[in-house]
Backbone atoms as SQL, in Angstrom:
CREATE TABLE atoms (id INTEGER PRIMARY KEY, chain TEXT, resi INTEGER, resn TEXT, atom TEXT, x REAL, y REAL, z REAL);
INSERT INTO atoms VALUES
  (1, 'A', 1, 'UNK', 'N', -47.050, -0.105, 12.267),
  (2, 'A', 1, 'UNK', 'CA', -45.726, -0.310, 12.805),
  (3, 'A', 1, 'UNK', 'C', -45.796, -1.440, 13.833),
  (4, 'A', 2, 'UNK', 'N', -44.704, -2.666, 13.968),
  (5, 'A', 2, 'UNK', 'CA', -45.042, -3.713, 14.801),
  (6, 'A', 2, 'UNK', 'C', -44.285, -3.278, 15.942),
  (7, 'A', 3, 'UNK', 'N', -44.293, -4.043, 16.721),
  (8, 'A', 3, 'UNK', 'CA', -43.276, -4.152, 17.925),
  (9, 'A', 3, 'UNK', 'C', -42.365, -4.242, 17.513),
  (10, 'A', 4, 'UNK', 'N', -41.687, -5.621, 17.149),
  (11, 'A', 4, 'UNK', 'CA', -40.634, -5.817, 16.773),
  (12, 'A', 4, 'UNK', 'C', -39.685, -4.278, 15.413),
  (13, 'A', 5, 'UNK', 'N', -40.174, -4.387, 14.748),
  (14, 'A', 5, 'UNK', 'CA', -39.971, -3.268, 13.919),
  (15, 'A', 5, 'UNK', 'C', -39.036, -2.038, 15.005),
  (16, 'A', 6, 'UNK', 'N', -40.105, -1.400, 16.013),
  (17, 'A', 6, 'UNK', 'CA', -40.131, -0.696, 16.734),
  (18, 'A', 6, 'UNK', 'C', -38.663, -0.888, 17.547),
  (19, 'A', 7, 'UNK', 'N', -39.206, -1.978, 18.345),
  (20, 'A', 7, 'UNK', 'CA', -38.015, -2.306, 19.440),
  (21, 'A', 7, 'UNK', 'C', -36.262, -2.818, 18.534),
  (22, 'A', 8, 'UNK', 'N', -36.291, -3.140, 17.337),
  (23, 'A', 8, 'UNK', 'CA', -35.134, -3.374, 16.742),
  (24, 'A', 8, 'UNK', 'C', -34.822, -2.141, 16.319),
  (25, 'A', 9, 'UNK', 'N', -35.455, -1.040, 15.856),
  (26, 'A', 9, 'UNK', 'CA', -34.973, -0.054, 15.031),
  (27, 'A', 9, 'UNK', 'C', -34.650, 1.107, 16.441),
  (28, 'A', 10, 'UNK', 'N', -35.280, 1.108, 16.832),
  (29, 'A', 10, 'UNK', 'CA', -34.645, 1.755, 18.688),
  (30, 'A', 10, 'UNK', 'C', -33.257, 1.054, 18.763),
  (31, 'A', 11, 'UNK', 'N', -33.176, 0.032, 19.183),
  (32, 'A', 11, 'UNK', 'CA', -32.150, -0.412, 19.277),
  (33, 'A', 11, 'UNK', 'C', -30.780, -0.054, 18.448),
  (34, 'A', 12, 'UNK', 'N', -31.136, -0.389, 17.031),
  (35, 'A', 12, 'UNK', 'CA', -30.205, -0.212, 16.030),
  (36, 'A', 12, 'UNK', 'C', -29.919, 1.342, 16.760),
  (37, 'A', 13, 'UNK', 'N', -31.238, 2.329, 15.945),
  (38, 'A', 13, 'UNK', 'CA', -30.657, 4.190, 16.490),
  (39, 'A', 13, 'UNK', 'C', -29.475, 4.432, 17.550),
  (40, 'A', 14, 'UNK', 'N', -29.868, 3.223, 18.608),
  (41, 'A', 14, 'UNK', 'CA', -28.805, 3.396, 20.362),
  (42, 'A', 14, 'UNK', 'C', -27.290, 3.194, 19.908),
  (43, 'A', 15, 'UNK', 'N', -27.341, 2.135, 19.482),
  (44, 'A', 15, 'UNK', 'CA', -26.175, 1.329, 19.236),
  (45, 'A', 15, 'UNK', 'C', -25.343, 2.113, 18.087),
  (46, 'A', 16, 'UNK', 'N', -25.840, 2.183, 16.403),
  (47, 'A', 16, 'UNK', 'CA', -24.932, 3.193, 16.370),
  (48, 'A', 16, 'UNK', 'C', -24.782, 4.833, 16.821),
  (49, 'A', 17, 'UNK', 'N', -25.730, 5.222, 17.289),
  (50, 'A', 17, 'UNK', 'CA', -25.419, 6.184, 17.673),
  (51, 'A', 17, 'UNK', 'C', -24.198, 6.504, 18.568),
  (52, 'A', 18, 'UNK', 'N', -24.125, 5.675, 19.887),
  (53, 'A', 18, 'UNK', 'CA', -23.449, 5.508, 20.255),
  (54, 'A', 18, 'UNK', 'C', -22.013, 4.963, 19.692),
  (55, 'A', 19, 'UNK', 'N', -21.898, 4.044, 18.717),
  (56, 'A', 19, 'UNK', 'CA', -20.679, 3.769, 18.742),
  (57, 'A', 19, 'UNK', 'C', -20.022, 4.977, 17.332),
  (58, 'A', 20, 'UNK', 'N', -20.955, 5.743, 16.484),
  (59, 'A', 20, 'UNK', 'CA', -20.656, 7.059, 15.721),
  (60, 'A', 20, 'UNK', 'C', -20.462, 8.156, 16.949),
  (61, 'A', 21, 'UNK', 'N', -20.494, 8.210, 18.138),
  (62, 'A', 21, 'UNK', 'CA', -20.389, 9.530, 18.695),
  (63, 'A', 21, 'UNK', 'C', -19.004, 8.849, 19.573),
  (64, 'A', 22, 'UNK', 'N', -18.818, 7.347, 19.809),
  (65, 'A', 22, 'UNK', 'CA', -17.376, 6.837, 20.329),
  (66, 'A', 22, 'UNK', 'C', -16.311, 7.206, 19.240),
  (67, 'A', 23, 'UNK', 'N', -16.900, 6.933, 18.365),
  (68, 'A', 23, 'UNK', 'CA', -15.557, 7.082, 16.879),
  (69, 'A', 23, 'UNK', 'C', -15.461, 8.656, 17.149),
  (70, 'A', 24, 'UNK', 'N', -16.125, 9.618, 17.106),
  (71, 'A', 24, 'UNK', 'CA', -16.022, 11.242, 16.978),
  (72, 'A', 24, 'UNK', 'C', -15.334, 11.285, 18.177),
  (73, 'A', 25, 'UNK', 'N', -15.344, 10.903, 19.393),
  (74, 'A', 25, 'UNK', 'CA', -14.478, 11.300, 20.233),
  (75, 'A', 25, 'UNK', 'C', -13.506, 10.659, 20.980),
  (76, 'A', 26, 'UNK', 'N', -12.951, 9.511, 19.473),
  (77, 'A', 26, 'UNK', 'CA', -11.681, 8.858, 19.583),
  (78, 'A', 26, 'UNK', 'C', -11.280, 8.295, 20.671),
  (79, 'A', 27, 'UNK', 'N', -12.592, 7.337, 21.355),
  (80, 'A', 27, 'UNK', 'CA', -12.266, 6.431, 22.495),
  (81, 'A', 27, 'UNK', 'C', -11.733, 5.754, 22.302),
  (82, 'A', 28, 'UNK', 'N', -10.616, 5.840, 23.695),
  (83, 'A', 28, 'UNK', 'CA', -8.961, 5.092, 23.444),
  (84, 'A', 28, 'UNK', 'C', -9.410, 3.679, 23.203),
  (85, 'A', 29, 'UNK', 'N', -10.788, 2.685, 23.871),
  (86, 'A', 29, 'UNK', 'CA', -10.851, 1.386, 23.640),
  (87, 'A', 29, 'UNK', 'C', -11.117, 1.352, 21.706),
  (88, 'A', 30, 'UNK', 'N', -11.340, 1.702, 21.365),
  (89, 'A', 30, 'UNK', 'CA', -11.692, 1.336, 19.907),
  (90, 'A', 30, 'UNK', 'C', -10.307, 1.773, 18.922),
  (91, 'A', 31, 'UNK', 'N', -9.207, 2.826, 19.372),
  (92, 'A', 31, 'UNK', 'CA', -7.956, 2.606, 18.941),
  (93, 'A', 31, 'UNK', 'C', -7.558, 1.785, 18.427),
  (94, 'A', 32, 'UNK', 'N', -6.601, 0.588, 19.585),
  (95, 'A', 32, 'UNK', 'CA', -6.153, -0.661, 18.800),
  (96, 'A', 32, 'UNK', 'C', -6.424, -1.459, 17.642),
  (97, 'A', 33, 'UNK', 'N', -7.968, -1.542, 17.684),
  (98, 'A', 33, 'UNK', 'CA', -8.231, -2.255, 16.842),
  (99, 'A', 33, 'UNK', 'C', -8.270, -1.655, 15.435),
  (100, 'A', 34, 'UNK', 'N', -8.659, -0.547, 15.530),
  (101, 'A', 34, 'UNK', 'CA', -8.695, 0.482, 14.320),
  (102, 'A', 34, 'UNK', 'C', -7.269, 0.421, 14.002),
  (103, 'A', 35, 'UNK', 'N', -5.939, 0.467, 14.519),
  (104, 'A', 35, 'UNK', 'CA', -4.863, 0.670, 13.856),
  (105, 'A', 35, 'UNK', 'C', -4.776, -1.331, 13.598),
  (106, 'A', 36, 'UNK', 'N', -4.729, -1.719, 14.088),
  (107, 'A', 36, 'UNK', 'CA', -5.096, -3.339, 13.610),
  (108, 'A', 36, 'UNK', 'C', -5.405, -3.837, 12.363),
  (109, 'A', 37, 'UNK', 'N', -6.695, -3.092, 12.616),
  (110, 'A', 37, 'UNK', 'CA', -7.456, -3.447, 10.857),
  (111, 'A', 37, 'UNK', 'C', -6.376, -2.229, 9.456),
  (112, 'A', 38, 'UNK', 'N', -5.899, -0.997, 10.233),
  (113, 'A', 38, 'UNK', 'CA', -5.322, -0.331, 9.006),
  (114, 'A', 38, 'UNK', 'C', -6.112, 1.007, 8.845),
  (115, 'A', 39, 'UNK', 'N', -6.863, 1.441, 9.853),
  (116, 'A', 39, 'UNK', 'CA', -7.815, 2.060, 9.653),
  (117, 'A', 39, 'UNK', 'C', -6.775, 3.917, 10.467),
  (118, 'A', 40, 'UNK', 'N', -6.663, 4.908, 9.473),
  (119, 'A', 40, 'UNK', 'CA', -6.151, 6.007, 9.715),
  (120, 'A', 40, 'UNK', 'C', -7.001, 6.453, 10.993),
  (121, 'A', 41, 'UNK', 'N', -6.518, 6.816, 12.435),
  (122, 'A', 41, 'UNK', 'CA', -7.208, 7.565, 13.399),
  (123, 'A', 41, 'UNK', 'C', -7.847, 8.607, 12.616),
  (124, 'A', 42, 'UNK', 'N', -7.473, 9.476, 12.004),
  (125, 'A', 42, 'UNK', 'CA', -8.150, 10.667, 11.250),
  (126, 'A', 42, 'UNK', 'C', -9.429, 10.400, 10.718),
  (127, 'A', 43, 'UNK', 'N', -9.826, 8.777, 10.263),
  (128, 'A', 43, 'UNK', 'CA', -10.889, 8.811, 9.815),
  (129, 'A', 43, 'UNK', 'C', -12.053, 8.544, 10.979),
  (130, 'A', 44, 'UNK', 'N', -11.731, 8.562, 12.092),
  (131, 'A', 44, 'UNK', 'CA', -12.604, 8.078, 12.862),
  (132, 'A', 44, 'UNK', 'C', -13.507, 9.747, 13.331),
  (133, 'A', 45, 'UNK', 'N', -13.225, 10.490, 12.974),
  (134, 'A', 45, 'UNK', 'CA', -14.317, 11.485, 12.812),
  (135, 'A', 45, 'UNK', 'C', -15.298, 11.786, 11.388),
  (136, 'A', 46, 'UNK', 'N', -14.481, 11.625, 10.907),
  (137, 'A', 46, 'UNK', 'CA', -15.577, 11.292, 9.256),
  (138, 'A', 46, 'UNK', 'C', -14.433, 10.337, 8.234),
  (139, 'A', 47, 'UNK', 'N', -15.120, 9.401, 7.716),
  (140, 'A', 47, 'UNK', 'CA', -16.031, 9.457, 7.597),
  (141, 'A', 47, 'UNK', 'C', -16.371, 8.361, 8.650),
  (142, 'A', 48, 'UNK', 'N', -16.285, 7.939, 9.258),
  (143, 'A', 48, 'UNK', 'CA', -16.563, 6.354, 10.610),
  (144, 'A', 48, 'UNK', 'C', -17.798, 7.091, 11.217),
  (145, 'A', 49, 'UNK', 'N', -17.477, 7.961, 12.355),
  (146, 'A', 49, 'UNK', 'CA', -18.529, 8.488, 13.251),
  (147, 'A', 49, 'UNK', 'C', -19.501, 9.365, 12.779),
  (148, 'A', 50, 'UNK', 'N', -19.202, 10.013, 11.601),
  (149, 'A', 50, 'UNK', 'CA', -20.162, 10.904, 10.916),
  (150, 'A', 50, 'UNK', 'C', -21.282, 10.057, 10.344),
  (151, 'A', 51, 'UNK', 'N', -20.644, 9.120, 9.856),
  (152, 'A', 51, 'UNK', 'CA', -21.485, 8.408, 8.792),
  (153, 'A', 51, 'UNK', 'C', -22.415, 7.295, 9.615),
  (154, 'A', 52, 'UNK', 'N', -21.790, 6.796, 10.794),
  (155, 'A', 52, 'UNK', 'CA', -22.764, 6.266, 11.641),
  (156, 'A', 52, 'UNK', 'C', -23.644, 6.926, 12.549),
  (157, 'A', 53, 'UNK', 'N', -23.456, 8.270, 13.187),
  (158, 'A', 53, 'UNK', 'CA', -24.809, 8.962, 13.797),
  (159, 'A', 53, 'UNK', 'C', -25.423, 9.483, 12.636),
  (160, 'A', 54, 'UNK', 'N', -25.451, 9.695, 11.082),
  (161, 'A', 54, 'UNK', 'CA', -26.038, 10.169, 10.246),
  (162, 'A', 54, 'UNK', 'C', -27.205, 8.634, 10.426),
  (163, 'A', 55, 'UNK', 'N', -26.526, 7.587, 9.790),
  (164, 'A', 55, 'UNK', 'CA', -27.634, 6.728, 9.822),
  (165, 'A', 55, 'UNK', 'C', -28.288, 6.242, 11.065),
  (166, 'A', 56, 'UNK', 'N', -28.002, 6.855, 12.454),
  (167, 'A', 56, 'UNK', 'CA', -28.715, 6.702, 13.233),
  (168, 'A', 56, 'UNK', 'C', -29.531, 7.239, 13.185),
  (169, 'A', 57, 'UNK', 'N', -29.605, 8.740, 12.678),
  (170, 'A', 57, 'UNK', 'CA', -30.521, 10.070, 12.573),
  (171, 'A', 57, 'UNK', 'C', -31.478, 9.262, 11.483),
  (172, 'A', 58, 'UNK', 'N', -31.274, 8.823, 10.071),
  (173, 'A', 58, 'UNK', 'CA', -31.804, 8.303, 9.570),
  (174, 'A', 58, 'UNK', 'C', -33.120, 7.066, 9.599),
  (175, 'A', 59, 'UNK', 'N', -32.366, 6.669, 10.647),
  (176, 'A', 59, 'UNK', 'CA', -33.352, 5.251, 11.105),
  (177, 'A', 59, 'UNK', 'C', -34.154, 5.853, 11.852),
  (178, 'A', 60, 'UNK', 'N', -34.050, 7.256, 13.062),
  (179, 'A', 60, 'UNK', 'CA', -35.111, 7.733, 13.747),
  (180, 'A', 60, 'UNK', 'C', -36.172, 8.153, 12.829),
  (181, 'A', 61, 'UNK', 'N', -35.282, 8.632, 11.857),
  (182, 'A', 61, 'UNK', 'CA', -36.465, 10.139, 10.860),
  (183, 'A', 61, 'UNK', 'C', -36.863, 8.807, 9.940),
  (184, 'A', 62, 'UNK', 'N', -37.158, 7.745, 9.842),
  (185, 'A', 62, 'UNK', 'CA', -37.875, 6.774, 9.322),
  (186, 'A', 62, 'UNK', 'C', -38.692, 6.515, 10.734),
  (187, 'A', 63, 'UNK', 'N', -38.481, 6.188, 11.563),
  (188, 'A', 63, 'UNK', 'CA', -39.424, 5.425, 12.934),
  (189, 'A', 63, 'UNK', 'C', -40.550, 6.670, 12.524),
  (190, 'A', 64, 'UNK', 'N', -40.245, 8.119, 12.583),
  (191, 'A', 64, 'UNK', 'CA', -40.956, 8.877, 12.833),
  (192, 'A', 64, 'UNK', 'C', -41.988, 9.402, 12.007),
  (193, 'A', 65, 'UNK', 'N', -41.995, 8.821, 10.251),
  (194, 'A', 65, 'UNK', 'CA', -43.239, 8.295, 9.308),
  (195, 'A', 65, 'UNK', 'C', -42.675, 8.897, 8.123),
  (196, 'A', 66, 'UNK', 'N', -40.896, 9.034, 8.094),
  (197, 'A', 66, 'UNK', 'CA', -40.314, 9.355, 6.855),
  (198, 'A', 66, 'UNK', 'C', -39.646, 8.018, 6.657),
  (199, 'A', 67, 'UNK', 'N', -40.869, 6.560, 5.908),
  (200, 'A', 67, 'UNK', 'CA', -39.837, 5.436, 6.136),
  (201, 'A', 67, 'UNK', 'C', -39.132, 5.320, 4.837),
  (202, 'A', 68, 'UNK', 'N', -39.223, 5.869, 3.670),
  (203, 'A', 68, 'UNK', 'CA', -38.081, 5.855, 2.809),
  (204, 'A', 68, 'UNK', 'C', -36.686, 6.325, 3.327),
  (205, 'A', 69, 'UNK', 'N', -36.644, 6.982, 4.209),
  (206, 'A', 69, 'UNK', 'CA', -35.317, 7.690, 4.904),
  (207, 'A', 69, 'UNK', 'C', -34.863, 6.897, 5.642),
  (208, 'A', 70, 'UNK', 'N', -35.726, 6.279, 6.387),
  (209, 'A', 70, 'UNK', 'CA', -35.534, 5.346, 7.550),
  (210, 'A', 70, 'UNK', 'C', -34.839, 3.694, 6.662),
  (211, 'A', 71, 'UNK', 'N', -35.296, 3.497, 5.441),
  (212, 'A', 71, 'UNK', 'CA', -34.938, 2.189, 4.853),
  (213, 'A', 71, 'UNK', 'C', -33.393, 2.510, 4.009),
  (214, 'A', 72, 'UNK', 'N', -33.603, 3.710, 3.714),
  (215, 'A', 72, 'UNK', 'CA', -31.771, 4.538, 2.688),
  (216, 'A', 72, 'UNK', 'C', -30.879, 4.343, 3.935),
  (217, 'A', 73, 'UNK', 'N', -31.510, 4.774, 4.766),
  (218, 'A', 73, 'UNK', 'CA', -30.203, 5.054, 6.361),
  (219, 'A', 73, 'UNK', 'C', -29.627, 3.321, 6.456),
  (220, 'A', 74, 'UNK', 'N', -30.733, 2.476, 6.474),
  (221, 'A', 74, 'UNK', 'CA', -30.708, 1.032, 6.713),
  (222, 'A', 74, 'UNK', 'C', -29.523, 0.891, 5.944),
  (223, 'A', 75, 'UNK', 'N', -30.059, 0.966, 4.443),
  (224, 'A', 75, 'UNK', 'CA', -29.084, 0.010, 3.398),
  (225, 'A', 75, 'UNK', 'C', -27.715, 0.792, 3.765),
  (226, 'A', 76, 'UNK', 'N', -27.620, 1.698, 3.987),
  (227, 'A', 76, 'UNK', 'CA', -26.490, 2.519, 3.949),
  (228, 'A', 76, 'UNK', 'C', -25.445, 2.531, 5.233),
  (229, 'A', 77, 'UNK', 'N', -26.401, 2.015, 6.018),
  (230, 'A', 77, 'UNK', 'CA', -25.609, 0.736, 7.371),
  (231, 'A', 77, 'UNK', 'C', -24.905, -0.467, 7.333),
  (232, 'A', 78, 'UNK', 'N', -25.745, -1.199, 7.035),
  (233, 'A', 78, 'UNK', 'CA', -25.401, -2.484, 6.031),
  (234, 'A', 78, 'UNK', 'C', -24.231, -2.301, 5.519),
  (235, 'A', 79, 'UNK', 'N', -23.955, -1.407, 4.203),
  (236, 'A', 79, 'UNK', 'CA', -23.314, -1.415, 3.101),
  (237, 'A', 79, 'UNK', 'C', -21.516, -0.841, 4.424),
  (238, 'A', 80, 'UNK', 'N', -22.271, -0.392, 4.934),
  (239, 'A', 80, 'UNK', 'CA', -21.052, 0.271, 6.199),
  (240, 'A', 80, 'UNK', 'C', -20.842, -0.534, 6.628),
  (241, 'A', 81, 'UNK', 'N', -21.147, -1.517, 7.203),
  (242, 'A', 81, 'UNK', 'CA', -20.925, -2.806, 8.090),
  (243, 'A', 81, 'UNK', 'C', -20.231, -3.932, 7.102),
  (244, 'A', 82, 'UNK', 'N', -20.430, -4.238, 6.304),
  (245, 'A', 82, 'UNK', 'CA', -20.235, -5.057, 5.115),
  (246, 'A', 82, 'UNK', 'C', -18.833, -4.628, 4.816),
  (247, 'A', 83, 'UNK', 'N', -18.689, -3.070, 5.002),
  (248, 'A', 83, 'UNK', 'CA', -17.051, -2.775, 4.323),
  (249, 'A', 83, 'UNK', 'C', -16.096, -3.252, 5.810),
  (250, 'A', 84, 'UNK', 'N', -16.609, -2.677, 6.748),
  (251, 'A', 84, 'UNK', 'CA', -16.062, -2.708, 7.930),
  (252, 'A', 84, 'UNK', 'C', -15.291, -4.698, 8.152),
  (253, 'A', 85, 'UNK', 'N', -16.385, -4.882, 7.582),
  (254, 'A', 85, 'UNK', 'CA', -16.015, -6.662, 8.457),
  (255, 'A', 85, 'UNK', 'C', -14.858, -7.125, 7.599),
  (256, 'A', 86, 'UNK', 'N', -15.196, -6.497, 6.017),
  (257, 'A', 86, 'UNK', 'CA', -13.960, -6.673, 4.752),
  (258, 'A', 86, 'UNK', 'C', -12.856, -5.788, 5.060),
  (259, 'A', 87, 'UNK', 'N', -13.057, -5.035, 6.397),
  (260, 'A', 87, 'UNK', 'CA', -11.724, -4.240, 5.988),
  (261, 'A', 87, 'UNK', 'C', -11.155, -5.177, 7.167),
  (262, 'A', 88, 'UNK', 'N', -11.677, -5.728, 8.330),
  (263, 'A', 88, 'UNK', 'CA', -10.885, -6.293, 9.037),
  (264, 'A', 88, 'UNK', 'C', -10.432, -7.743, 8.597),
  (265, 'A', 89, 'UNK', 'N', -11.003, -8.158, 7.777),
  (266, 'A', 89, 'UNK', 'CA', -10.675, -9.351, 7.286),
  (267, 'A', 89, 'UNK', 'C', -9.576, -9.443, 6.407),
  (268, 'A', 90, 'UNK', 'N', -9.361, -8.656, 5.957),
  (269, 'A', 90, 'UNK', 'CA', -8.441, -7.926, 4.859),
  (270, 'A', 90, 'UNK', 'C', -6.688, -7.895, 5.961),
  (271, 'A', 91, 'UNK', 'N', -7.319, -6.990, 6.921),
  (272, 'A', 91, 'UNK', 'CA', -5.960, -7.179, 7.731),
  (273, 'A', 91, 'UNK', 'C', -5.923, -7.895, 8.881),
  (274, 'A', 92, 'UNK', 'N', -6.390, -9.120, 8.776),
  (275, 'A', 92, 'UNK', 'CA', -6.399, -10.519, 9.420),
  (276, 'A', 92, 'UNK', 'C', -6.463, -10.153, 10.837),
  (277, 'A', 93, 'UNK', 'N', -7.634, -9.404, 11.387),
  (278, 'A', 93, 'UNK', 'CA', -7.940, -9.254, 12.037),
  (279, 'A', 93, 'UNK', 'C', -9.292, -9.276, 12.658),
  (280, 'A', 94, 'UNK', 'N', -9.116, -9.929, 13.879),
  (281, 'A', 94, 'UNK', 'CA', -10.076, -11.036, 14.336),
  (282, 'A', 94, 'UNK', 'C', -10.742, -10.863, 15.482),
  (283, 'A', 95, 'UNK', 'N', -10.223, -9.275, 15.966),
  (284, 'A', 95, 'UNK', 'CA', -10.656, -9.010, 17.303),
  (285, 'A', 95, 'UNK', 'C', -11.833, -8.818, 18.097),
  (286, 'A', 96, 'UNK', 'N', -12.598, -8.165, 19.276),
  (287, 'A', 96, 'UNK', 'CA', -13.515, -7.895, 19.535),
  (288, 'A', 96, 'UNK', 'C', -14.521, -7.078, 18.275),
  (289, 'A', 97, 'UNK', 'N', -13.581, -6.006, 17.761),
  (290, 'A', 97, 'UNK', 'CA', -13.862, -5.347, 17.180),
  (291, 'A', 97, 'UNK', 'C', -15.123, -5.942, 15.851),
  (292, 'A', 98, 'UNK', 'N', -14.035, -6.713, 15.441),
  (293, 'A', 98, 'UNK', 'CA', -14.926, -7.321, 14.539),
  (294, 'A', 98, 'UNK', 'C', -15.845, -8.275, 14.644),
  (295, 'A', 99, 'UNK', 'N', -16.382, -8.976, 15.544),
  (296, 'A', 99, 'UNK', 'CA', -17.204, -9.254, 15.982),
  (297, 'A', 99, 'UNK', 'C', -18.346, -8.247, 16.417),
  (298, 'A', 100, 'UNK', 'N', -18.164, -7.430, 16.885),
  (299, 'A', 100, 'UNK', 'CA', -19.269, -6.423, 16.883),
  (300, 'A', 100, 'UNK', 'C', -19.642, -5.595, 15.653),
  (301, 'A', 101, 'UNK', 'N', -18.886, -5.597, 14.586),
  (302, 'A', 101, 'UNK', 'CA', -18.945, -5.411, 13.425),
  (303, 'A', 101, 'UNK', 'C', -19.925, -6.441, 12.910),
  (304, 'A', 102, 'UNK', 'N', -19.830, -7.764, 12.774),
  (305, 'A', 102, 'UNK', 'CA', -20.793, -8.720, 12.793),
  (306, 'A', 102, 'UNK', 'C', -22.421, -8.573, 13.270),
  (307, 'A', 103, 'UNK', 'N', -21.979, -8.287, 14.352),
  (308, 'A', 103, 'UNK', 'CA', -23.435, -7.926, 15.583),
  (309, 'A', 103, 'UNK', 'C', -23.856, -6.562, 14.713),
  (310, 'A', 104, 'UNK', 'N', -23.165, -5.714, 14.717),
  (311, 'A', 104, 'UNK', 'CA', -23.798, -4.473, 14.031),
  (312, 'A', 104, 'UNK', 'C', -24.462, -4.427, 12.684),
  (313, 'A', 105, 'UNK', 'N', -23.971, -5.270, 11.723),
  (314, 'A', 105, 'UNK', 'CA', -24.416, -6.017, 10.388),
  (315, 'A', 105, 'UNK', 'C', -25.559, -6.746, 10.471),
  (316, 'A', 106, 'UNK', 'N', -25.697, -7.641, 11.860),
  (317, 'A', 106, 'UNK', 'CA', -26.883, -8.467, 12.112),
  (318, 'A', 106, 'UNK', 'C', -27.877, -7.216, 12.188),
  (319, 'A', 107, 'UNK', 'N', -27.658, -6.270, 13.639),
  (320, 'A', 107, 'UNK', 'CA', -28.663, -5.664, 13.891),
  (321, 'A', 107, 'UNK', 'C', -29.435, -4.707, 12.679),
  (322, 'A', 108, 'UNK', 'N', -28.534, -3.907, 11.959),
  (323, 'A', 108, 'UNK', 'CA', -29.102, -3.735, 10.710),
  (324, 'A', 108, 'UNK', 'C', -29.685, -3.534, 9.577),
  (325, 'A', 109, 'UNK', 'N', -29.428, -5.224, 9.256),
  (326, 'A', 109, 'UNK', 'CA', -30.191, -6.247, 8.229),
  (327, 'A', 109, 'UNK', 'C', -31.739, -6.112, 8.964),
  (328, 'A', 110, 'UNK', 'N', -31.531, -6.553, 9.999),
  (329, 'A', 110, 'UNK', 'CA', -32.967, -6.375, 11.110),
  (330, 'A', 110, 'UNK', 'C', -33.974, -5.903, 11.038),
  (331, 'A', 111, 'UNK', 'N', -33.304, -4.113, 10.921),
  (332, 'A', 111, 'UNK', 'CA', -33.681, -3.038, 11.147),
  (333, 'A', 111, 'UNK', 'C', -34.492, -2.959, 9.227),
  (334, 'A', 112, 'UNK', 'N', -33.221, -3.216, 8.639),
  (335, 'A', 112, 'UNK', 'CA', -33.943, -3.202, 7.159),
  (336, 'A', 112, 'UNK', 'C', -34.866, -4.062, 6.765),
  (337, 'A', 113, 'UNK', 'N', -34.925, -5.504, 6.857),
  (338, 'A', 113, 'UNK', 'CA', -36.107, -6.028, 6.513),
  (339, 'A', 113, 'UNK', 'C', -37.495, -5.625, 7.025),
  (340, 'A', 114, 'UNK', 'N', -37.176, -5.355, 9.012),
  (341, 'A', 114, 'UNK', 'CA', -38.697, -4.869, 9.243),
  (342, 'A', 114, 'UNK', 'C', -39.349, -3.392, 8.657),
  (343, 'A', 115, 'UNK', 'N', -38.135, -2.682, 7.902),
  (344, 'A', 115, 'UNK', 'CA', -38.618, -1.495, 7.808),
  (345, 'A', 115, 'UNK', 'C', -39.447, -2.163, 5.862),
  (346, 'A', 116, 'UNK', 'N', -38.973, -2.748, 5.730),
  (347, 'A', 116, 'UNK', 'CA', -39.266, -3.027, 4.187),
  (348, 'A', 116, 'UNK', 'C', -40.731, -3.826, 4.426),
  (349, 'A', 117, 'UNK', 'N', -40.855, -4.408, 5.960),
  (350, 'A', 117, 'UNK', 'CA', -42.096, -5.410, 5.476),
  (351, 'A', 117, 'UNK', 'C', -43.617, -4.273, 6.285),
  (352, 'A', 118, 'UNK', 'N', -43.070, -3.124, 7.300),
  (353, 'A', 118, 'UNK', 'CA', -44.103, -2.446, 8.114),
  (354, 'A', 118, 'UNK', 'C', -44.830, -1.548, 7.464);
């Protein structure tokens, strides 16, 4: 396991974890933009926040020497991030939001290549 590997896939775990446990408890800053892009408040407990602390859980239980789990959680981030940036693009929306949607897609990809090369 490298550093880098290490210190990106920590990272990734923080980040969505955190922003899957913001969606579950419908922090008013992430509102706007969610009705912006078109996105039903209702879904921001599943599937949004479910599906992002799942693949946070995922990326740990890979750090921790289940790395097929740890690389499924990856792609399955990605593939989340990828819809996310198409759904705001879709409703011409350009906000913070989606930009960290970006950043979250970067981090990732990150997370998946080092898990594919360690």
């Amino acid at each position: 396991m490298t550093t880098a590997y290490l210190a990106i896939t920590l990272t990734a775990v923080a980040a969505n974890g955190f922003s899957g446990v913001a969606a579950m408890l419908h922090l008013k800053a992430i509102l706007p933009a969610m009705e912006r892009a078109g996105v039903p408040e209702s879904w921001l407990t599943f599937p949004i926040g479910t599906l992002k602390v799942a693949g946070a859980i995922g990326l740990a239980v890979g750090l921790l020497g289940w790395r097929p789990v740890g690389i499924a959680a990856a792609i399955g981030l990605v593939l989340f991030f990828v819809c996310a940036i198409y759904t705001h693009i879709r409703a011409s929306d350009f906000s913070a939001q989606f930009g960290l949607a970006i950043g979250f897609l970067a981090l990732n990809v990150a997370a998946l290549a080092l898990a594919l090369r360690a």
